[in-house]
N, CA and C of each residue as an Amber inpcrd file, in Angstrom:
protein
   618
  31.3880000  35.7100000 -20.4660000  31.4390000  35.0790000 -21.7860000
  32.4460000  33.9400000 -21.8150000  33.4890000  34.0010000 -21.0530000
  34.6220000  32.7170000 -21.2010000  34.4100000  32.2820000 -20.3940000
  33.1160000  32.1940000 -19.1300000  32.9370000  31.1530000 -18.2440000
  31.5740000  30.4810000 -19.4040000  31.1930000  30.8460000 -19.9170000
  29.7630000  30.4910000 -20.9820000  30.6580000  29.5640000 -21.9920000
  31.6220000  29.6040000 -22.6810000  32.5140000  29.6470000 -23.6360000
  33.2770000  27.8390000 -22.9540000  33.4180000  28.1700000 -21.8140000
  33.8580000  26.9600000 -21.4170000  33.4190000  25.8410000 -21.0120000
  32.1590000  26.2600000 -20.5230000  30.9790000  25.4830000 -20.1930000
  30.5480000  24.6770000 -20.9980000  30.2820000  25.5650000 -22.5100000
  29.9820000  24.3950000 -23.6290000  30.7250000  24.0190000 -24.2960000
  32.1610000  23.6520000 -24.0380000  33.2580000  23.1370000 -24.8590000
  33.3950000  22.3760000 -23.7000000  32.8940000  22.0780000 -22.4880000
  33.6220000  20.9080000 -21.4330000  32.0400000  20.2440000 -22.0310000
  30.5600000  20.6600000 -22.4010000  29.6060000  19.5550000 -22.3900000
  29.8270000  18.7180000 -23.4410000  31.2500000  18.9840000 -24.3550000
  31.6800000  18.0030000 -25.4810000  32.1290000  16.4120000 -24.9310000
  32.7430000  17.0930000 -23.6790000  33.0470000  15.6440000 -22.7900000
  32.0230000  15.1980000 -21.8020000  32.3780000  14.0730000 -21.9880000
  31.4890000  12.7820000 -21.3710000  31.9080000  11.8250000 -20.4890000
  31.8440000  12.1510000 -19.2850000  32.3100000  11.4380000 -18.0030000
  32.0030000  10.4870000 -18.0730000  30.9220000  10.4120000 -18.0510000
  29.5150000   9.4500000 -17.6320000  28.8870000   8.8740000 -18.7870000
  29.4940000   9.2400000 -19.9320000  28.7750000   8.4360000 -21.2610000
  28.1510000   8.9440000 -22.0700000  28.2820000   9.2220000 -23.4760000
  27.3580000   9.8890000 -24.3860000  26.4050000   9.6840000 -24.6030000
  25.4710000  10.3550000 -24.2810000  24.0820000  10.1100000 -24.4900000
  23.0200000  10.6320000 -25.8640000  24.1200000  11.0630000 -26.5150000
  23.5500000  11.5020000 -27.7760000  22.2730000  12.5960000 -27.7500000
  22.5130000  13.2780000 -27.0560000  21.3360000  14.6110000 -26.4980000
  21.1480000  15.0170000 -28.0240000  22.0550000  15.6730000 -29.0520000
  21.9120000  16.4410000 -29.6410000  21.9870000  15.8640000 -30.4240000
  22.1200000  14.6110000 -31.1040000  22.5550000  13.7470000 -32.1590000
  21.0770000  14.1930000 -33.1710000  21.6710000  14.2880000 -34.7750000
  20.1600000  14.1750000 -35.1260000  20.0570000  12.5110000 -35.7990000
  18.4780000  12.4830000 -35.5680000  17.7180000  11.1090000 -35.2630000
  16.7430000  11.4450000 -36.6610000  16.8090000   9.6460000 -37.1490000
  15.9580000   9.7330000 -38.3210000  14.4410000   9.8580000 -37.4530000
  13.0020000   9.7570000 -38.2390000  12.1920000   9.3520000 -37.4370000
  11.9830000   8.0830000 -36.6190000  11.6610000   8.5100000 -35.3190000
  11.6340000   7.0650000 -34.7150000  10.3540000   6.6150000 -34.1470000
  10.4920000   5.4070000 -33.6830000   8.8780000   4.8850000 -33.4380000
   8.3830000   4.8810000 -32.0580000   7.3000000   4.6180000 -32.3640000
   7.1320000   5.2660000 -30.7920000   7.4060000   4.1680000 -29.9170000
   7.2110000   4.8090000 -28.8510000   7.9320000   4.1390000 -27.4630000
   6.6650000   3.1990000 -26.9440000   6.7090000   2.0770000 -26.4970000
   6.0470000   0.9230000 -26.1040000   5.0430000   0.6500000 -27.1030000
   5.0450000   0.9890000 -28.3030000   3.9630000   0.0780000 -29.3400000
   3.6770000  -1.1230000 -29.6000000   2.7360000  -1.4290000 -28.5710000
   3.0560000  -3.1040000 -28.5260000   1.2140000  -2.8000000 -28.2950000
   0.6510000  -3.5780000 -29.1220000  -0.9120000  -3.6710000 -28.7000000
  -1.1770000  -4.3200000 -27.3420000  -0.4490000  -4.8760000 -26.8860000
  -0.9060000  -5.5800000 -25.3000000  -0.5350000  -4.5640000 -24.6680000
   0.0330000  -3.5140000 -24.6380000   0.0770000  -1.9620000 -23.9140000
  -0.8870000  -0.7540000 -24.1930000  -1.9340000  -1.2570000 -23.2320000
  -3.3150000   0.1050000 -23.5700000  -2.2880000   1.0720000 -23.6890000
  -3.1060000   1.8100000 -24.7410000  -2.6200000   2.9900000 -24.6790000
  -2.8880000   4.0860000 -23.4040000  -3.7250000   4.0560000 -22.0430000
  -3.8200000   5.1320000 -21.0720000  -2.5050000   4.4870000 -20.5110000
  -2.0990000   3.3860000 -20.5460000  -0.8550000   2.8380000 -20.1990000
   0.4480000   3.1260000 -20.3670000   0.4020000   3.6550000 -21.5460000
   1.4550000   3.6240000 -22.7430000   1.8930000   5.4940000 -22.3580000
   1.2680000   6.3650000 -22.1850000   1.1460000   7.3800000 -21.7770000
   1.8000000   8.2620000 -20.9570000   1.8030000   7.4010000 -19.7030000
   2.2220000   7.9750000 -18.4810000   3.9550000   7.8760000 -18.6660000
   4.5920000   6.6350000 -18.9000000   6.2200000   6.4390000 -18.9910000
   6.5760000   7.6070000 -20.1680000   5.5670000   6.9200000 -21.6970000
   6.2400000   7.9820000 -22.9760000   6.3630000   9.4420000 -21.9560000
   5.5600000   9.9370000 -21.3480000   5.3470000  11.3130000 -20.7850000
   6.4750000  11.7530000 -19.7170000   6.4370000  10.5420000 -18.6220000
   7.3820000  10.5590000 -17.4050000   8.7790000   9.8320000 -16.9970000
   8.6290000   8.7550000 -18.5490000   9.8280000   8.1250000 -17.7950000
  10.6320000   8.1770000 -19.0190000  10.3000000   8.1770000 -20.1030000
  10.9290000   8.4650000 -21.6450000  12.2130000   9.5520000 -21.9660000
  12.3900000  10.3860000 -21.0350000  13.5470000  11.0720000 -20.7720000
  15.1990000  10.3590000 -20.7690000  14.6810000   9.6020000 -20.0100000
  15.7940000   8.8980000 -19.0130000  15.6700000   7.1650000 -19.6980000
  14.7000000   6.8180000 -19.8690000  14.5720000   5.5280000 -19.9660000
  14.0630000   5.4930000 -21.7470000  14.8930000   5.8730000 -22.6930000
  14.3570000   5.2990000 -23.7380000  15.5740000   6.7280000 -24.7420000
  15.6430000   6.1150000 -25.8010000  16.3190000   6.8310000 -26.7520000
  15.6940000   7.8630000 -27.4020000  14.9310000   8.4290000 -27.2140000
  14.2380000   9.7990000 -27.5620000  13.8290000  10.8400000 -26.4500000
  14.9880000  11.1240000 -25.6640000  15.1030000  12.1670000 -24.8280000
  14.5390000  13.2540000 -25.5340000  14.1710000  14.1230000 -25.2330000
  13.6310000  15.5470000 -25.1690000  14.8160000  15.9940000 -24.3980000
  15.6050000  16.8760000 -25.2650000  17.1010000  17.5220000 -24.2490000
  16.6290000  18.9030000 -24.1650000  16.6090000  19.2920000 -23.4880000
  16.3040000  20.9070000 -22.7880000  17.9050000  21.5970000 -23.0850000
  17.4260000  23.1040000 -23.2980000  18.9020000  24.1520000 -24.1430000
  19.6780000  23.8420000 -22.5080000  19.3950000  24.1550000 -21.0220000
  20.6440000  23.5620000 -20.0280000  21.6810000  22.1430000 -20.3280000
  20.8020000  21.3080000 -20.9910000  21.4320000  20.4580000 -21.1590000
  23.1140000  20.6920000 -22.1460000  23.0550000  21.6080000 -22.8020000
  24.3230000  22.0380000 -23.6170000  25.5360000  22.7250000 -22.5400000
  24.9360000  22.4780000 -21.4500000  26.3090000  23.6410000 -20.4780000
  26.4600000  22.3720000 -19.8250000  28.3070000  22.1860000 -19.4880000
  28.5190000  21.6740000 -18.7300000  28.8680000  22.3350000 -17.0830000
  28.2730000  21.7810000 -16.1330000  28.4830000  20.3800000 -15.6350000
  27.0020000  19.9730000 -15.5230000  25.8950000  20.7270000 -15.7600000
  24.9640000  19.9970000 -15.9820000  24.4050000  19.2990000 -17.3240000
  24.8890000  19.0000000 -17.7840000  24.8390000  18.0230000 -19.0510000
  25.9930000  16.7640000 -18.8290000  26.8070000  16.9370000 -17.8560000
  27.1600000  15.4050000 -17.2910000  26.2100000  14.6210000 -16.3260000
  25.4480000  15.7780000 -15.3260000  24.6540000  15.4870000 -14.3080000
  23.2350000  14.3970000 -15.3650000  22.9830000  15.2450000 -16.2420000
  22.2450000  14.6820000 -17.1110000  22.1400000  13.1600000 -17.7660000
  23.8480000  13.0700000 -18.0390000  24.1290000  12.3310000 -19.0460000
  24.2080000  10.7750000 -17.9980000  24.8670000  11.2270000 -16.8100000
  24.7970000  10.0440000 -15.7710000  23.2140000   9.5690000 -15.5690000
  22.5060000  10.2140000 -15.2670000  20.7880000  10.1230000 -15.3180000
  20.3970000   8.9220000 -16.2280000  20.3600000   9.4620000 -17.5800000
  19.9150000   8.6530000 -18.8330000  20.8920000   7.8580000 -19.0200000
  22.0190000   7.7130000 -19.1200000  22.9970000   6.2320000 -20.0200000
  22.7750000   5.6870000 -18.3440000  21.9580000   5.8550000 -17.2690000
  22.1240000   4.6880000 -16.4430000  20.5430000   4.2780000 -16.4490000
  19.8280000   5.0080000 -16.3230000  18.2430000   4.5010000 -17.0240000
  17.8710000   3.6370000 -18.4680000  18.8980000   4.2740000 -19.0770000
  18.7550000   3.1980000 -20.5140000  19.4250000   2.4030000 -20.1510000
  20.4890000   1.5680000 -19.6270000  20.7860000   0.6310000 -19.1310000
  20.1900000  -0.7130000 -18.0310000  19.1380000   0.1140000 -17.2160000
  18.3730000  -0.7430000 -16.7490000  17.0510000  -0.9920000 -17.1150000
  16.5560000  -0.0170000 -17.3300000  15.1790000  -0.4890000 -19.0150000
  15.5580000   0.4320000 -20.0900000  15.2660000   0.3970000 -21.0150000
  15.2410000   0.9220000 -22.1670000  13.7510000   0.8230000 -23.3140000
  12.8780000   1.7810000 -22.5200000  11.4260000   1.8090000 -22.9830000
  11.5010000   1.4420000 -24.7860000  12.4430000   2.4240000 -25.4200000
  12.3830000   1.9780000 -27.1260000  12.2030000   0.9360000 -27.6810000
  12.7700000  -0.0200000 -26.7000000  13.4280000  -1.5800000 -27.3730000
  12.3730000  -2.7170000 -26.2670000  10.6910000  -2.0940000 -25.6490000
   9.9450000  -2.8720000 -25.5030000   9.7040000  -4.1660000 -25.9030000
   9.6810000  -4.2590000 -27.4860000   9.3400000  -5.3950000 -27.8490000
  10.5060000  -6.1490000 -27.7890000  11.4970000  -5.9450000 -27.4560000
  12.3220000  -6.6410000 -27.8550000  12.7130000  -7.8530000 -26.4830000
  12.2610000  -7.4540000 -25.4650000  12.2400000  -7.9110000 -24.3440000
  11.1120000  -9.3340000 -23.9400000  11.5210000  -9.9990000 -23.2540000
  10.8040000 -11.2980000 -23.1360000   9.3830000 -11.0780000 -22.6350000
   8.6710000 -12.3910000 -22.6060000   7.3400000 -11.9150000 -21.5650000
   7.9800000 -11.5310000 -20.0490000   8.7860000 -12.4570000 -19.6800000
   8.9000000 -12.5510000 -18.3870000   9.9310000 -11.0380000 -18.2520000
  10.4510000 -10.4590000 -19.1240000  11.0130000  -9.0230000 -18.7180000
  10.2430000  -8.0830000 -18.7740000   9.1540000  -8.1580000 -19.7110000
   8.1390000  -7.0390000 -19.5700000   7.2330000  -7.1800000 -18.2500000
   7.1400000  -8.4790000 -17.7860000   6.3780000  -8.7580000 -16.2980000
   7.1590000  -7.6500000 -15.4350000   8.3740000  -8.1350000 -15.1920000
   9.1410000  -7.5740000 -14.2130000   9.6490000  -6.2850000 -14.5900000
   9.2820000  -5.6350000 -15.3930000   9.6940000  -4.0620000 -15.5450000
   8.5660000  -2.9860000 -15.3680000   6.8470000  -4.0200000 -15.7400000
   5.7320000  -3.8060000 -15.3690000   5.7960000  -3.2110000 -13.6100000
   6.1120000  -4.3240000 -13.2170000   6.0350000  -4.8900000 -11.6380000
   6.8710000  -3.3310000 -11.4340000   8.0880000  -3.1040000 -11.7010000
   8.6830000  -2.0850000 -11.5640000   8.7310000  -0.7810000 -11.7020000
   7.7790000  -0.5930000 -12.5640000   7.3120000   0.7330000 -12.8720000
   6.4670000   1.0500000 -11.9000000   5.0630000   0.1810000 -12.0590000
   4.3590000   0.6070000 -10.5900000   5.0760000   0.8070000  -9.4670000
   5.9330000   0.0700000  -9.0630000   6.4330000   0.1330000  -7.5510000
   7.1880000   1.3020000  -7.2260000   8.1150000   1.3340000  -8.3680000
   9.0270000   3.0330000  -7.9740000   7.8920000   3.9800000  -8.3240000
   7.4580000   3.8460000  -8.9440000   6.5670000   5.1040000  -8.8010000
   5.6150000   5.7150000  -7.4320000   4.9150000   4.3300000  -7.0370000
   4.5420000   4.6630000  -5.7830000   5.2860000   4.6460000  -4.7520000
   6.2110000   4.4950000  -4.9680000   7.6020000   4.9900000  -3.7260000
   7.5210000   6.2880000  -3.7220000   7.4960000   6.8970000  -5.4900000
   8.0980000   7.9440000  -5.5110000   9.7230000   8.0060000  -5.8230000
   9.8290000   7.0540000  -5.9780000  11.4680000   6.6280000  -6.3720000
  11.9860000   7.6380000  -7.5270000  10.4940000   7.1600000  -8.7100000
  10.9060000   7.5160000 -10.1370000   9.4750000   8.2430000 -10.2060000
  10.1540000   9.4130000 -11.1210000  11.1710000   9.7160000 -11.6640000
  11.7150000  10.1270000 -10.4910000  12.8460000  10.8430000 -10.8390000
  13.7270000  10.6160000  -9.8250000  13.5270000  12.3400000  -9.5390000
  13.7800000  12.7500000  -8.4500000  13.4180000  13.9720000  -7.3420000
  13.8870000  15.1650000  -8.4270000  15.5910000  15.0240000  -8.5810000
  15.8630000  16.2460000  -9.4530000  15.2420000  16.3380000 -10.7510000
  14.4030000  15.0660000 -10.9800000  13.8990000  15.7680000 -12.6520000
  12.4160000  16.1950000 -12.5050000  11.9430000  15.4610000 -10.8990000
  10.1130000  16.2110000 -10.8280000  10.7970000  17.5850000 -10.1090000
  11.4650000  18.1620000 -10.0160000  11.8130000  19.5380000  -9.1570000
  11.9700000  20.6770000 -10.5710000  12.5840000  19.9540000 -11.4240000
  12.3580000  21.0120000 -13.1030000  11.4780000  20.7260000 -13.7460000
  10.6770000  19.3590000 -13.8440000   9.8990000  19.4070000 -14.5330000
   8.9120000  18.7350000 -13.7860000   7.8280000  19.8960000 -13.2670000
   7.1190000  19.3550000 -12.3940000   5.9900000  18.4680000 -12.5350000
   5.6960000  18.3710000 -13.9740000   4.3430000  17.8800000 -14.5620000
   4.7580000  16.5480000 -15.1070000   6.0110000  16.1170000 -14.3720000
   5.7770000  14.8060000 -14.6070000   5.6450000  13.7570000 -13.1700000
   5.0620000  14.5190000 -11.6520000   5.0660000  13.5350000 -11.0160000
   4.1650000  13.0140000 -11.0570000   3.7420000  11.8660000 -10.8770000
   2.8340000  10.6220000 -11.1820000   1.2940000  10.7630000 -10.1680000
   0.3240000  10.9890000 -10.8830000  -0.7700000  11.2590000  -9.8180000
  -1.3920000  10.2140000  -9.4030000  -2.3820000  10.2760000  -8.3550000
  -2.9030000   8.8030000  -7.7440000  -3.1670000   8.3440000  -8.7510000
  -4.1540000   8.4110000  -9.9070000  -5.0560000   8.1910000 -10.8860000
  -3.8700000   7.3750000 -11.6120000  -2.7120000   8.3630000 -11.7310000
  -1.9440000   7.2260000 -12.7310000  -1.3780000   6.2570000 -12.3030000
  -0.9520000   6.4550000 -10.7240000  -0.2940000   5.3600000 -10.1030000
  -1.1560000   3.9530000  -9.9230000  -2.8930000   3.9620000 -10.3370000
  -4.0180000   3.0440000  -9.7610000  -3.6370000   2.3460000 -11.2130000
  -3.8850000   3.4160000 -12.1180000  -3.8150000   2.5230000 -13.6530000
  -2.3450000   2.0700000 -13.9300000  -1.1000000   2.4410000 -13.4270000
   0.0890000   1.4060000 -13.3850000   0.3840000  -0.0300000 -12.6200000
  -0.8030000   0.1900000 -11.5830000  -0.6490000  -0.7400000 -10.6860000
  -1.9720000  -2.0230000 -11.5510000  -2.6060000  -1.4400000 -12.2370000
  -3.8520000  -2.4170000 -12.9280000  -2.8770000  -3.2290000 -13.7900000
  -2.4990000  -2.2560000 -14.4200000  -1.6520000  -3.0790000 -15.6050000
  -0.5350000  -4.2530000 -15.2640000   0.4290000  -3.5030000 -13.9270000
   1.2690000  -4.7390000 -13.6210000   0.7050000  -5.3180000 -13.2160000
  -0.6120000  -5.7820000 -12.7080000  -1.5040000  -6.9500000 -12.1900000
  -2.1560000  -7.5540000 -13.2470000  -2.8070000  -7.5530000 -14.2520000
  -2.7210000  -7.5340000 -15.5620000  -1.5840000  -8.7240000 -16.2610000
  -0.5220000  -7.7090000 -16.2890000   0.5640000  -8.4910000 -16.6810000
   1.0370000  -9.4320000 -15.9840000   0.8930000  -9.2950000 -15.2210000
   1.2490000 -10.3430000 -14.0070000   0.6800000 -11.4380000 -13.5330000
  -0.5800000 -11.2190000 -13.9500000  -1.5800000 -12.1460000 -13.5980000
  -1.3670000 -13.8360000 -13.7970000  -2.4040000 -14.3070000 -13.5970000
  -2.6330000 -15.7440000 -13.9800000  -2.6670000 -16.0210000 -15.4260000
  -3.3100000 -15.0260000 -16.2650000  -3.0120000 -15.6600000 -17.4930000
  -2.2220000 -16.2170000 -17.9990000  -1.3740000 -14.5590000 -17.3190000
   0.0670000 -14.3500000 -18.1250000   0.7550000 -15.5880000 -18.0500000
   1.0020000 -16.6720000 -17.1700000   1.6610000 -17.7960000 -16.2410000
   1.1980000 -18.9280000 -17.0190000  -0.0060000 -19.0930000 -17.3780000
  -0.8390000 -20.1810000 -17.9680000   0.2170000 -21.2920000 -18.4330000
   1.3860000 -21.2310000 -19.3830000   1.8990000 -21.8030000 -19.9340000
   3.3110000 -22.5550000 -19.2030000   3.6100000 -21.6010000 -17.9370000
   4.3580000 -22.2870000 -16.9330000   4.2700000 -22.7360000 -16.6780000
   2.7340000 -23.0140000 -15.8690000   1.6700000 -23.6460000 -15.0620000
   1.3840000 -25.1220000 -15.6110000   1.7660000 -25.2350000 -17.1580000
   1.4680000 -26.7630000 -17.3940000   2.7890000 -27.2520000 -18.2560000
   3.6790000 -26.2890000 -17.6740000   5.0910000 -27.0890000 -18.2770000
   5.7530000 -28.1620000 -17.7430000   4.8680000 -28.9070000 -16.3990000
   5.4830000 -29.6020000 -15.8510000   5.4680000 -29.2120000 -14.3030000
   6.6280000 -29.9720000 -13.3330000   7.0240000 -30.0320000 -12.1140000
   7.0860000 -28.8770000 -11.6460000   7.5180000 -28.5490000 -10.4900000
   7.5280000 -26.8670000 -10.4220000   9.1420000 -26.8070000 -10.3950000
   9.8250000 -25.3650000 -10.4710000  11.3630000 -25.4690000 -10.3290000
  11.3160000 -24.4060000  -9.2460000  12.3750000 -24.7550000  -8.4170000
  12.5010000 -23.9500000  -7.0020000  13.4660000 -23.1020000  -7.1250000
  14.1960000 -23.4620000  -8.5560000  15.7450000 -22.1360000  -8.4910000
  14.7680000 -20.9390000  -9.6110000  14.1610000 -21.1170000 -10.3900000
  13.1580000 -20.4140000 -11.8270000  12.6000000 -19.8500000 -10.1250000
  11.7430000 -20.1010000  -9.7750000  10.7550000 -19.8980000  -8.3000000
  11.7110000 -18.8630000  -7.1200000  13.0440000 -18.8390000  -7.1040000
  14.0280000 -18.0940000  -5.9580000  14.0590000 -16.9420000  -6.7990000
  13.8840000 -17.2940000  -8.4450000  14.4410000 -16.0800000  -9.1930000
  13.1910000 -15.0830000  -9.6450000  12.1810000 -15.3920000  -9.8120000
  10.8850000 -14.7960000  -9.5900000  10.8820000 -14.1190000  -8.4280000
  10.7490000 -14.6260000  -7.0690000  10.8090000 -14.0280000  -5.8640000
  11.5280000 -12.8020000  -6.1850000  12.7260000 -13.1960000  -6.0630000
  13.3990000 -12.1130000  -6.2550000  13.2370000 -11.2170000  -6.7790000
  13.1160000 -11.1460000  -8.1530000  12.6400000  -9.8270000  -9.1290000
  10.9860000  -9.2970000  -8.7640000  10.2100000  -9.7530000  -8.4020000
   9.2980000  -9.3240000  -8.4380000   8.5490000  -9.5170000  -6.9950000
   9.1030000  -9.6370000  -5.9280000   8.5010000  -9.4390000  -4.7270000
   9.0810000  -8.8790000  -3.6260000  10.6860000  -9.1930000  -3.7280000
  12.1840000  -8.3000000  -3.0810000  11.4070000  -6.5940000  -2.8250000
  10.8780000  -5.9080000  -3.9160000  10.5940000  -4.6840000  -3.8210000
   9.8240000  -4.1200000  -2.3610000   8.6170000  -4.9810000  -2.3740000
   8.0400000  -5.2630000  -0.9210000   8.0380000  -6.0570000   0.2880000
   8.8110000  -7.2690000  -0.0290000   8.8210000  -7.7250000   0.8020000
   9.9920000  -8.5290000   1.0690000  10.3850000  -9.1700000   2.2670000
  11.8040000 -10.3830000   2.8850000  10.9080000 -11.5360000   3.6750000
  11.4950000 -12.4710000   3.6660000  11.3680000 -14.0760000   3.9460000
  11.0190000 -13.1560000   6.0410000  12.6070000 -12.9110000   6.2890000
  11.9130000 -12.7760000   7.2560000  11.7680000 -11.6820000   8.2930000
  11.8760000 -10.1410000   7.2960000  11.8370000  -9.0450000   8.4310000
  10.6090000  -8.5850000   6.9110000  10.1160000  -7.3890000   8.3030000
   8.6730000  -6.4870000   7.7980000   9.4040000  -5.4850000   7.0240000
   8.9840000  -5.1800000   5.6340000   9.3040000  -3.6760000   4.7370000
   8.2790000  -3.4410000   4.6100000   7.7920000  -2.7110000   3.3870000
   6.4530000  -2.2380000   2.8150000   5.5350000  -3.4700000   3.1220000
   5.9030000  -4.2470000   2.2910000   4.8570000  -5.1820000   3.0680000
   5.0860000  -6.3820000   4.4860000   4.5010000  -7.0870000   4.8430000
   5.1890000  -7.9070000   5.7050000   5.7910000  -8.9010000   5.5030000
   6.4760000 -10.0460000   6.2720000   7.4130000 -10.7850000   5.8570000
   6.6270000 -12.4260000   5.3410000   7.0940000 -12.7230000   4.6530000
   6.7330000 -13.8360000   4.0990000   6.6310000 -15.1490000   4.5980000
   8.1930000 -15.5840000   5.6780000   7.9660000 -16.7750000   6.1890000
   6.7250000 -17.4580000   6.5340000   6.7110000 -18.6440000   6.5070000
   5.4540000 -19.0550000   6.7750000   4.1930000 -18.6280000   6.6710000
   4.4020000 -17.9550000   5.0610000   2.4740000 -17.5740000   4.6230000
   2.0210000 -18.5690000   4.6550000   2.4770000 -19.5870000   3.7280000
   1.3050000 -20.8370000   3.9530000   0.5430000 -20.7310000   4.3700000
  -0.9590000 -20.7960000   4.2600000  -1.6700000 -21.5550000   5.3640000
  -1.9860000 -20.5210000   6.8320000  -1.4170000 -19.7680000   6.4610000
  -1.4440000 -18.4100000   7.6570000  -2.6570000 -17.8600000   7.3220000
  -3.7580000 -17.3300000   8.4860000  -4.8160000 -16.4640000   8.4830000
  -3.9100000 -15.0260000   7.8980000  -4.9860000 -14.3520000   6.7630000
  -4.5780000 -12.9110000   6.3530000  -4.2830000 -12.0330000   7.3500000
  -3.7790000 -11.1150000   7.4050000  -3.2880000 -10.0460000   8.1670000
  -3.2780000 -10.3010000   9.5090000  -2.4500000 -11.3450000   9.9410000
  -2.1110000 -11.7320000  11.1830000  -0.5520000 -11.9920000  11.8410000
  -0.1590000 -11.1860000  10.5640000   1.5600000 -10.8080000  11.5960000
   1.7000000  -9.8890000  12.3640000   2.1050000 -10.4560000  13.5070000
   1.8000000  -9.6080000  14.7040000   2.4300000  -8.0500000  15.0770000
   3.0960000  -8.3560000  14.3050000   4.3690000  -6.7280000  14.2430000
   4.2030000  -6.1280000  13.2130000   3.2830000  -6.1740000  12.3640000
   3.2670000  -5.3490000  10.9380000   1.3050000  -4.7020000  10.9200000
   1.7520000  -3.2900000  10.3370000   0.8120000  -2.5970000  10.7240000
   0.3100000  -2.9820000   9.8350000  -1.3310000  -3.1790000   9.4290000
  -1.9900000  -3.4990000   8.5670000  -2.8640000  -2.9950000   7.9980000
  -3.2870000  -2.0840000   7.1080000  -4.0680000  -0.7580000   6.4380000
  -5.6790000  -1.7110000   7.2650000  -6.4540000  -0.5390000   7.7160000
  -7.4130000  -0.9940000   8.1080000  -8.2700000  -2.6360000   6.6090000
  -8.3370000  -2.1660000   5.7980000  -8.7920000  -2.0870000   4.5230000
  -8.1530000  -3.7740000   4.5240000  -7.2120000  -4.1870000   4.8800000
  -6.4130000  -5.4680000   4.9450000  -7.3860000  -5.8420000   6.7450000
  -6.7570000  -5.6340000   7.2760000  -7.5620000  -5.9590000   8.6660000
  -8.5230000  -7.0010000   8.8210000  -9.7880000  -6.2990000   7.4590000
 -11.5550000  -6.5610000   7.0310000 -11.1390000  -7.7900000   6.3030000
């Protein structure tokens, strides 16, 4: 009883940042309501990534004992810090591109969610089916449409162009060594799947 007793008088403190687990909340709105987000879209994060990444955690009764309700609290105040699903709209086109781009990709890593939260809660790891329809959407979003208005703003810019790269192709790939995908130098103008050191899914090969 005074190891129980202490447990939830240390989950009062916050190492790692209050995350407002228990706070009560007026009603809130839902998470990615944005009509350019199908809803089979909209689904999978509210379901799998909405824990951690958005201000309407679902806190589970462990969460009240410390030291796992710091373990917790580090989790979410560092997920809401690098997206924050609630505050969708509030984000640019070009941040919803690149958080798009990002969702698919950790997911098919397997990155996210992250290991200790598919090990308790197992029904949120991401199945092929959902990983095909995350990957539609960041292509989708990503697409040519989306760009249309870049595309006739003029000259091209090569530092806007280093910073794109970066956010949205870094995940798979480097200028000039092989990761997930292969290396970039000199695509130009290069026949498809003809770097000589990078294995190439039959399916690429054709």
């Amino acid at each position: 009883m005074i190891a129980v007793g202490a447990s939830l008088a240390l989950a009062r403190v916050h190492p790692f940042g209050d995350a407002g687990l228990y706070a009560a909340r007026d009603a809130e709105t839902p998470i990615m309501n944005d009509p350019q987000v199908p809803s089979e879209v909209r689904t999978i994060p509210v379901e799998k990534c909405a824990d951690c990444h958005s201000t309407q955690t679902r806190a589970p009764i462990y969460g009240r004992f410390a030291p796992v309700s710091w373990l917790m609290e580090r989790d979410i105040t560092h997920g809401r810090e690098e997206m924050n699903l609630t505050f969708w709209d509030r984000y640019s086109a070009d941040q919803q591109q690149t958080f798009a781009a990002k969702i698919a990709h950790e997911a098919k890593a397997q990155k996210m969610p992250l290991l200790q939260y598919r090990m308790i809660h197992w029904n949120t790891r991401v199945t092929d089916a959902e990983l095909r329809t995350l990957a539609n959407w960041a292509h989708v979003v990503s697409g040519p449409e989306a760009g249309q208005s870049a595309m006739h703003a003029g000259e091209g810019d090569p530092v806007r162009g280093m910073e794109l790269f970066e956010k949205r192709c870094t995940g798979c790939h480097s200028l000039t060594q092989n990761h997930q995908g292969p290396r970039l130098q000199g695509v130009f103008g290069h026949t498809s799947g003809s770097v000589a050191d990078y294995e190439y899914s039959p399916t690429l090969k054709k």
